[in-house]
N, C-alpha and C positions, 0 to 999 in steps of 0.2 A: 162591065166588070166591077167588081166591089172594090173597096181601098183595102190594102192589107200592111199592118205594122209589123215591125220585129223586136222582141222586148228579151232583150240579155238579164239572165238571173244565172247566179253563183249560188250551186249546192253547196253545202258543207258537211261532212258527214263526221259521225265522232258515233266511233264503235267501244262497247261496255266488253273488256276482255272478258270479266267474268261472269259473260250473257250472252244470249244466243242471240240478240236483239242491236242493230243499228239504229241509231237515232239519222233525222234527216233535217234539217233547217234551209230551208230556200227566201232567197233573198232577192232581190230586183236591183238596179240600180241608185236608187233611193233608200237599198237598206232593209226595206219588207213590202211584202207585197199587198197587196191594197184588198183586206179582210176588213172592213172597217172596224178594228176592234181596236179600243183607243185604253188605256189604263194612264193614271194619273193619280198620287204624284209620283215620276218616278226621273229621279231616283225617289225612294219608297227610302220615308226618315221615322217611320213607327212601325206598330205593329199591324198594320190594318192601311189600303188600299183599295181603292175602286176602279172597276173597268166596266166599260161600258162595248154592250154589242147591239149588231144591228137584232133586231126581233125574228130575224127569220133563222136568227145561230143560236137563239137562244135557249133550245129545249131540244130533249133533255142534258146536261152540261156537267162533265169531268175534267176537275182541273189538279194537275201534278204540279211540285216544284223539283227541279232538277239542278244540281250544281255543273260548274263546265266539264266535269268528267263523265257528265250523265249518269251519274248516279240518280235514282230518286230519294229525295230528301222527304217532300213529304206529299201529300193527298191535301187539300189546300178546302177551308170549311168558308163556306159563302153564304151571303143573306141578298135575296133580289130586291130590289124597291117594288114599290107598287105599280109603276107602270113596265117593268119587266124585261128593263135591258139595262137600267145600272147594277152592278153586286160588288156589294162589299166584301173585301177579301180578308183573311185573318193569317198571318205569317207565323211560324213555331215561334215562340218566345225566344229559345236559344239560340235563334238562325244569327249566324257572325255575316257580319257586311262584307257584300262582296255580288258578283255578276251570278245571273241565276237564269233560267228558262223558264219560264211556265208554258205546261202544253194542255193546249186547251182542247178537248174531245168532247165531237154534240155527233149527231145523227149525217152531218155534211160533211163531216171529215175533222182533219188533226190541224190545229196551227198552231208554233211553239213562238212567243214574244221574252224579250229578252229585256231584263228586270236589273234595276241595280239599288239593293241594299245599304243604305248609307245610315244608320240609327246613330251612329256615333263620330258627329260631325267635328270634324277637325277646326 
């Protein structure tokens, strides 16, 4: 017989009254579940951020930003490097500091990572 694990994750859901659309975030016991998608530096102190994914999430790639009410804030403009799994990210100029989602949509599915804006360090 094979060995079999049990891995406890907590959905959290946060519904848009004024949409017909639920948002979903799942999380593992460590917080996120192991997508290897790494972004840095975050907390995020400009306007501009990079993350990095493994090669096989990386095409083709739509990335949102979302506030905690799941609103969408904006549609997020990216530049790949040349070996094709770092992208430089580019924030709205007006985006005020604070927690944020990005969800990231390719050909494999949706993962949403959770971002925090800090441009105006105390």
């Amino acid at each position: 017989m094979g060995k079999s694990s049990t891995i406890s994750i907590e959905v959290i859901e946060h519904k848009d009254p004024n949409k017909d659309t639920t948002g979903v975030t799942a999380v593992d016991e460590y917080g996120v579940l192991d997508d290897g998608i790494t972004i840095y530096p975050n907390p995020i102190t400009s306007s501009e951020f990079y993350m990095n994914l493994p090669v096989e999430l990386y095409s083709p790639l739509h990335i949102q930003l979302f506030n905690l009410q799941g609103q969408l804030i904006s549609e997020l403009n990216f530049q790949k490097d040349r070996t094709g799994t770092q992208t430089l990210l580019t924030l709205p100029p007006d985006l005020l500091d604070g927690i944020y989602f990005l969800r990231i949509n390719n050909s494999r599915g949706i993962v949403s990572k959770k971002i925090i804006v800090q441009k105006q360090l105390k």
